[in-house]
C-alpha positions as CSV (number, residue, x, y, z in Angstrom):
1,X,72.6,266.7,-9.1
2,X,75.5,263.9,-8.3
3,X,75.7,265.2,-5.2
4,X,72.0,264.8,-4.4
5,X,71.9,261.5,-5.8
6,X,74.8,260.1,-3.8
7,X,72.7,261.4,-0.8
8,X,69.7,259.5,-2.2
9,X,71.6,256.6,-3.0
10,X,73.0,256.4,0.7
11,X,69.5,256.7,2.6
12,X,68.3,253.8,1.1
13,X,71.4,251.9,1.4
14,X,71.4,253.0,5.0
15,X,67.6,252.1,4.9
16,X,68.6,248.4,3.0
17,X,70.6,247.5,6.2
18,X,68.3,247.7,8.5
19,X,65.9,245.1,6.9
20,X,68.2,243.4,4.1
21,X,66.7,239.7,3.0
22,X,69.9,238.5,5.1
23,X,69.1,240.2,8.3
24,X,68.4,237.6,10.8
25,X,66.4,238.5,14.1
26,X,68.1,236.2,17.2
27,X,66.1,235.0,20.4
28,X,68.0,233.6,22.8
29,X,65.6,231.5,24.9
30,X,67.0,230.2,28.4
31,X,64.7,228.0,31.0
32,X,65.2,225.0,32.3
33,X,65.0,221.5,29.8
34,X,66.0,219.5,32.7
35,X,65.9,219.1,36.2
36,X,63.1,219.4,38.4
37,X,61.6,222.5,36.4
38,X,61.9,220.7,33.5
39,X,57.6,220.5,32.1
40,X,58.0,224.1,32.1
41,X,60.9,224.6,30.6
42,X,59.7,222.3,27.6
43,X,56.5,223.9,27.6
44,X,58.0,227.5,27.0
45,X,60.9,226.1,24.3
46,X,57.9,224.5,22.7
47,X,55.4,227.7,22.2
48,X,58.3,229.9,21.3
49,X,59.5,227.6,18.4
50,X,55.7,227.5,17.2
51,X,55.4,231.0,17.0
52,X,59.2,231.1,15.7
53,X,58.2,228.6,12.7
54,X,54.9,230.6,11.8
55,X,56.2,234.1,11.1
56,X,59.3,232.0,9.1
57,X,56.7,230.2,7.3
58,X,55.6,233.4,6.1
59,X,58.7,234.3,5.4
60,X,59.5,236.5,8.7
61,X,59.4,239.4,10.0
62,X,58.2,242.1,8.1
63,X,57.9,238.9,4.9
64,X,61.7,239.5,5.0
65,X,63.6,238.6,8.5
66,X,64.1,235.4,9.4
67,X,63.9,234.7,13.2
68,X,66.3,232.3,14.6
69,X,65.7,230.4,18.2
70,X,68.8,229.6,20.7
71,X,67.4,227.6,23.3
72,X,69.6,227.2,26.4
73,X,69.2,224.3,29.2
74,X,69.5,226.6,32.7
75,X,68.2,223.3,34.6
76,X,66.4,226.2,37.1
77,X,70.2,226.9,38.6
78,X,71.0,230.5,39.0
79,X,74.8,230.4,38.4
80,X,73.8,228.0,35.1
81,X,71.4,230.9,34.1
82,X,74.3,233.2,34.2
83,X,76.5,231.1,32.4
84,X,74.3,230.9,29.1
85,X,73.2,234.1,28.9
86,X,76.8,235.2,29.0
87,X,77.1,232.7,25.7
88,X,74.1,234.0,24.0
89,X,75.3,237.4,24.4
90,X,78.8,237.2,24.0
91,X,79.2,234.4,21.5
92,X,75.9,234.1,19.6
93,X,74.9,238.0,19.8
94,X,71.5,237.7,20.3
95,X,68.7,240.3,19.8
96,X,66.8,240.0,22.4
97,X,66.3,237.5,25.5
98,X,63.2,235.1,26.4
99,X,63.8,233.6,29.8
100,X,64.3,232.5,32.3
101,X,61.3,230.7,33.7
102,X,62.6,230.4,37.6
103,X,62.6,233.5,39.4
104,X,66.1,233.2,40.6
105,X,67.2,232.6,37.5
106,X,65.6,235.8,35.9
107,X,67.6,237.7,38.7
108,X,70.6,236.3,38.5
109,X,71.0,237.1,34.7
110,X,69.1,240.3,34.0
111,X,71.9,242.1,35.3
112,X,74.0,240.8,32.0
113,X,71.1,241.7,29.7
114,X,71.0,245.5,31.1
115,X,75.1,245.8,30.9
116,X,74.8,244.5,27.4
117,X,71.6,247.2,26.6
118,X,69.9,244.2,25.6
119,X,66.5,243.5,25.9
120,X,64.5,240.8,28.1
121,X,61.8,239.4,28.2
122,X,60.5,236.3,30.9
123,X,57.3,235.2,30.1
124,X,57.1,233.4,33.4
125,X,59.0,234.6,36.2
126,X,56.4,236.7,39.2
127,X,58.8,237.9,41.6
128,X,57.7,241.3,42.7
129,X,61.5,242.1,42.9
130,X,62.4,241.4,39.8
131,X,60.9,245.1,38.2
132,X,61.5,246.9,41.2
133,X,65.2,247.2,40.7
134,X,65.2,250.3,37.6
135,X,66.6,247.9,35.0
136,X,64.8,249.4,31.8
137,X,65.6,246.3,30.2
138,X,63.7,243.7,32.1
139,X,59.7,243.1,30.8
140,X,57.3,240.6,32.3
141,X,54.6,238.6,30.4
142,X,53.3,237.1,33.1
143,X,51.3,238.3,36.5
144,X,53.4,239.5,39.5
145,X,53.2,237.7,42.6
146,X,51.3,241.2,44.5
147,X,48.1,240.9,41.7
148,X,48.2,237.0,42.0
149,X,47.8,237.3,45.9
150,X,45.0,240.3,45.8
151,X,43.4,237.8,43.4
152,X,43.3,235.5,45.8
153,X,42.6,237.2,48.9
154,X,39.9,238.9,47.1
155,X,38.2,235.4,46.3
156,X,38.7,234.4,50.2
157,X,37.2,237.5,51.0
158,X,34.2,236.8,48.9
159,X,33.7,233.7,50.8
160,X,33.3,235.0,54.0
161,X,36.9,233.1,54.8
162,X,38.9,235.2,57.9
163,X,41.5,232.8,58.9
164,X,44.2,230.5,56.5
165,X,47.0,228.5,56.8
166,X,49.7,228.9,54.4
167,X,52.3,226.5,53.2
168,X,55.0,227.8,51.0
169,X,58.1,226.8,49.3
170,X,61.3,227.3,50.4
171,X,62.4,228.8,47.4
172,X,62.5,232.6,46.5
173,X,59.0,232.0,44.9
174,X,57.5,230.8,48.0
175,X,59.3,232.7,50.2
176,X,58.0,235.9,48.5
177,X,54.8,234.8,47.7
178,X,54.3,234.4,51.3
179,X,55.8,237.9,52.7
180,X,53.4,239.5,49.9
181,X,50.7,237.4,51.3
182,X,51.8,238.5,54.8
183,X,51.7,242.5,54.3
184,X,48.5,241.7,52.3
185,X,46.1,239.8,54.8
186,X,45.1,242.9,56.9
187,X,43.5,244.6,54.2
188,X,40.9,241.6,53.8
189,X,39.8,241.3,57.4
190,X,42.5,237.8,57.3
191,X,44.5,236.1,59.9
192,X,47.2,234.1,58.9
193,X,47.2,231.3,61.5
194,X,49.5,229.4,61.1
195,X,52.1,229.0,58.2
196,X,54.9,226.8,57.5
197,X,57.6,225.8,54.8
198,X,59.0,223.0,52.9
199,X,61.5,222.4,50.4
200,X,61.3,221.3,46.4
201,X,61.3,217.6,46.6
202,X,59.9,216.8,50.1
203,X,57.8,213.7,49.8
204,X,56.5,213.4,53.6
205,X,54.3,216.8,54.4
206,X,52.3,214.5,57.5
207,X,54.2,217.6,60.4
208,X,52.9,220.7,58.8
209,X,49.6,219.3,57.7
210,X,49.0,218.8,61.4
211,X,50.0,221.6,62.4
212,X,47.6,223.5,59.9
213,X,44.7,221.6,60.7
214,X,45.5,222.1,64.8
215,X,44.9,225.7,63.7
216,X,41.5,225.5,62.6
217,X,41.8,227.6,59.2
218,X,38.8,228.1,56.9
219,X,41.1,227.2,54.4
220,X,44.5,225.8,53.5
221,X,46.6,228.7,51.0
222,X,49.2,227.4,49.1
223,X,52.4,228.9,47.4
224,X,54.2,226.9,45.5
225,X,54.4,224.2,42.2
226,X,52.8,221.1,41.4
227,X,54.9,218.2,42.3
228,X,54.5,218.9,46.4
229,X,51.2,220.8,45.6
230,X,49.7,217.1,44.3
231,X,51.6,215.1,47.3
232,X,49.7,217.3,49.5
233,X,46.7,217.3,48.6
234,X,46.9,213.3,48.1
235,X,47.8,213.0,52.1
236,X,45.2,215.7,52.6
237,X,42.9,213.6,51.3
238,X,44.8,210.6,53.0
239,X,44.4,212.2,56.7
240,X,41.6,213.4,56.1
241,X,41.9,217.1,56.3
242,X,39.3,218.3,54.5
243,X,39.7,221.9,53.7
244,X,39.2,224.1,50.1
245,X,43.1,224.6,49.0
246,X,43.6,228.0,47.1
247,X,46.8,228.8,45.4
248,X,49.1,230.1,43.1
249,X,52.1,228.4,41.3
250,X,50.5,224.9,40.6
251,X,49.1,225.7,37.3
252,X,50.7,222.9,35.0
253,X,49.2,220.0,33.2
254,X,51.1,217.8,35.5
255,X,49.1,218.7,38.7
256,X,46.3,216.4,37.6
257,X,47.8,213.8,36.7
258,X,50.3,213.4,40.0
259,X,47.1,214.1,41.9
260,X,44.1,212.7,40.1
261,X,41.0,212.7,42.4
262,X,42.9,214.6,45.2
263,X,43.1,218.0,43.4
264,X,39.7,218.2,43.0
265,X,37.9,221.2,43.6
266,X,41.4,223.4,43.9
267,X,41.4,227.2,43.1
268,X,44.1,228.5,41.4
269,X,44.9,231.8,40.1
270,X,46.2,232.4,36.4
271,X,46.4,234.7,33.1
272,X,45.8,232.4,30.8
273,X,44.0,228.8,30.9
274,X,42.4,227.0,28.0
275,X,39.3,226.8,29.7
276,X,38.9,230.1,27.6
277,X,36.3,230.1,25.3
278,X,37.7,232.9,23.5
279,X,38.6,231.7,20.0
280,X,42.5,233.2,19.9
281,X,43.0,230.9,23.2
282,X,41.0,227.9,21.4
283,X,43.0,227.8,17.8
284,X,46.3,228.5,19.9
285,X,45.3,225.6,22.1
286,X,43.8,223.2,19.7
287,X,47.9,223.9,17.1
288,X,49.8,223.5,20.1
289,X,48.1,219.9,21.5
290,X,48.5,218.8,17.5
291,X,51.5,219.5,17.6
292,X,53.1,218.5,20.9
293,X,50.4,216.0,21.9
294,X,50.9,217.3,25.1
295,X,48.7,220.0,27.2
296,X,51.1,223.0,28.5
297,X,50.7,225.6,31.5
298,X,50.1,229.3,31.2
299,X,53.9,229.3,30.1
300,X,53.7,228.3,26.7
301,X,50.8,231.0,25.7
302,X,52.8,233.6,27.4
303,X,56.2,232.4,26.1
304,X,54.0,232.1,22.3
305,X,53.1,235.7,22.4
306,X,56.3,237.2,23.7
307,X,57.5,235.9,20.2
308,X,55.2,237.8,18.3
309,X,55.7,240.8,20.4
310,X,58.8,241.3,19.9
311,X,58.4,240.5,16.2
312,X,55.9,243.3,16.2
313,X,58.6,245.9,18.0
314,X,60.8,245.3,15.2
315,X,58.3,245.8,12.6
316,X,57.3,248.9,14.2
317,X,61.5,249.9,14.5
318,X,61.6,249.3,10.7
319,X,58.5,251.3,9.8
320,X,59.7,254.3,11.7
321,X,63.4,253.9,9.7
322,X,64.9,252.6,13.2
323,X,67.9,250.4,13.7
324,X,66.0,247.3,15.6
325,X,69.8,245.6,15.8
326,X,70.8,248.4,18.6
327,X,69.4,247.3,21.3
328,X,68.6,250.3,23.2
329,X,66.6,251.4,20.2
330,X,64.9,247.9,20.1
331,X,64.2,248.2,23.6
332,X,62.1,251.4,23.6
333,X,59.7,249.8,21.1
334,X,59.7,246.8,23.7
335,X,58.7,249.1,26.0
336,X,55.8,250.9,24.2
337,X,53.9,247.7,22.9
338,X,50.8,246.6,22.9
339,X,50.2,243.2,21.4
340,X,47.3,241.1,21.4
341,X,47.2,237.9,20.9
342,X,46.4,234.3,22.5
343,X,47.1,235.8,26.3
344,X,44.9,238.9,25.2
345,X,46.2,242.5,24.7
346,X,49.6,242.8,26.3
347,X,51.5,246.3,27.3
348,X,53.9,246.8,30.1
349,X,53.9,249.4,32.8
350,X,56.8,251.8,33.4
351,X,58.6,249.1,35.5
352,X,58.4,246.4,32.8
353,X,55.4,244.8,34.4
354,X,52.7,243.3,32.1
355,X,49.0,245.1,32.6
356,X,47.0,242.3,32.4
357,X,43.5,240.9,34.2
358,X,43.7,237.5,35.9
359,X,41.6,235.1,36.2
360,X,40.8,232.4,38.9
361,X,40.1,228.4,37.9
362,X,39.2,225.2,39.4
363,X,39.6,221.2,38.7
364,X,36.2,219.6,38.1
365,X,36.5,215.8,37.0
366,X,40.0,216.0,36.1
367,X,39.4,219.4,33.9
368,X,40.0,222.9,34.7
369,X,36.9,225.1,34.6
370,X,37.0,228.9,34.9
371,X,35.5,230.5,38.5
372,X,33.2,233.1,38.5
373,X,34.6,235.6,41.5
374,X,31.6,236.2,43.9
């Protein structure tokens, strides 16, 4: 009978660590809080501590686990990327990783995150390469750059266009963007005719708009973020080349108010927007502009709900008696979630990548407005 009750006592002792009142859940959040990448950097540090401070609020995870958020400035430099996520997982042992929001960032420090068997998540990140490398610890929360550009081409397609010029940023973004483009084209009757590249921070895009227009497009195509995305459309409309601009990476709150009138009429493609009229994308909207008195980009929904997922996998580790502080255990309930929340229902493919519908939207009098696909 002692012996039996020893063996009791030491399950639920065993049981007890795994979700003690003192357990706390670590997040170690890297993106850029200054630099050029800065507004979406901000945006993601500020949805992940709102979704951090509700589950607290209700006392954690599970009414028991506190969650605690290490936010890391990466300033959108690779090598700086790798540097904190070596301190968040050597010194501060995190859980789990949210980050980074640049591409080359995410690449440069998932490699630490698989040697350390420790789960990552970037709710922002779309280059194609980045799940095509068999790390089983890498998840994305946002689309990949291949559904974006089918998205798009699709719409173009629907519109009768057959030829495009595409400007692209030098970048790995844009550079990608435009080789998926590029192997994409042929399978919606689309010529690329002429294409050209410029670098974050050019001011002056007067050559390559010329050059596009020379080429008679039925469209410009874009690839790349706001800040040059708004200086060219203002010279567009300052030349006067008048031409639809359809694109992908210009999706922050910041577009209309560097362009104004300019971006008008623009068709970008996204997973989230607050044009929504879904009521999980309207409270989660209406909390975070209280809050912030700020509007945000799709990275702040995405960066909100990666929270709660991985709140979720560690509910479900603790339900099924699971150690949620190893983290190749906390990874395989990563791995088989499927959360819904204020991006809609969320599960990953066997790559990592987020299965997901997008969704295409437009600037009408300074607002975004959602577009019907024809």
């Amino acid at each position: 009978m002692k012996k039996f009750l020893a063996i009791v006592l030491g399950l639920v002792l065993a049981f007890s660590s795994i979700a003690s009142a003192d357990d706390v859940f670590k997040i170690g959040l890297v993106c850029p809080l200054s630099g050029s990448s800065a507004i979406s950097g901000v945006i993601m540090k500020n949805a992940a501590e709102m979704a951090v401070n509700e589950i607290n609020e209700k006392g954690g995870i599970n009414g028991k686990i506190k969650i605690q958020l290490l936010a890391e400035d990466d300033e959108g430099i690779p090598a700086n990327a790798v540097n904190v996520v070596q301190k968040l997982v050597e010194q501060d042992k995190v859980n789990i990783i949210l980050g980074a929001q640049l591409s080359s960032c995410t690449l440069a420090m998932m490699e630490i995150t698989k040697a350390a068997k420790i789960p990552q998540i970037t709710p922002a990140s779309s280059n194609v390469t980045i799940t095509q490398q068999g790390n089983k610890y890498i998840y994305r929360m946002t689309s990949t750059d291949a559904t974006n550009a089918k998205t798009l081409l699709k719409y173009c397609q629907s519109l009768g266009y057959k030829k495009i010029a595409m400007c692209y940023d030098s970048g790995d973004f844009g550079t990608g963007g435009f080789k998926i483009v590029s192997g994409l084209v042929d399978e919606y009757g689309i010529e690329i005719v002429d294409s050209e590249v410029y670098n974050a921070g050019d001011t002056d895009f007067a050559v390559i708009l010329s050059k596009m227009d020379a080429a008679k497009p039925d469209c410009f195509f874009m690839w790349g973020y706001h800040t040059e995305c708004a200086a060219i459309m203002t010279q567009m409309m300052q030349y006067g080349f008048v031409y639809p601009m359809i694109g992908y990476g210009m999706n922050s709150p910041e577009l209309v108010n560097l362009g104004g009138e300019a971006v008008e009429g623009i068709i970008i493609c996204t997973a989230f927007d607050a044009a929504n009229p879904d009521p999980v994308v309207q409270a989660f909207d209406k909390k975070y502009q209280a809050l912030y008195k700020d509007s945000y980009d799709q990275n702040g929904p995405q960066s909100y709900d990666a929270v709660y997922l991985m709140a979720d996998a560690v509910k479900r580790a603790i339900a099924d008696g699971a150690d949620w502080k190893n983290g190749e255990i906390l990874n395989k309930y990563i791995a088989s979630a499927s959360y819904t929340g204020a991006t809609g229902t969320t599960a990953f493919d066997e790559t990592g990548d987020m299965i997901k519908d997008l969704m295409l939207i437009t600037v009408k009098n300074g607002v975004h407005e959602i577009v019907n696909m024809k």
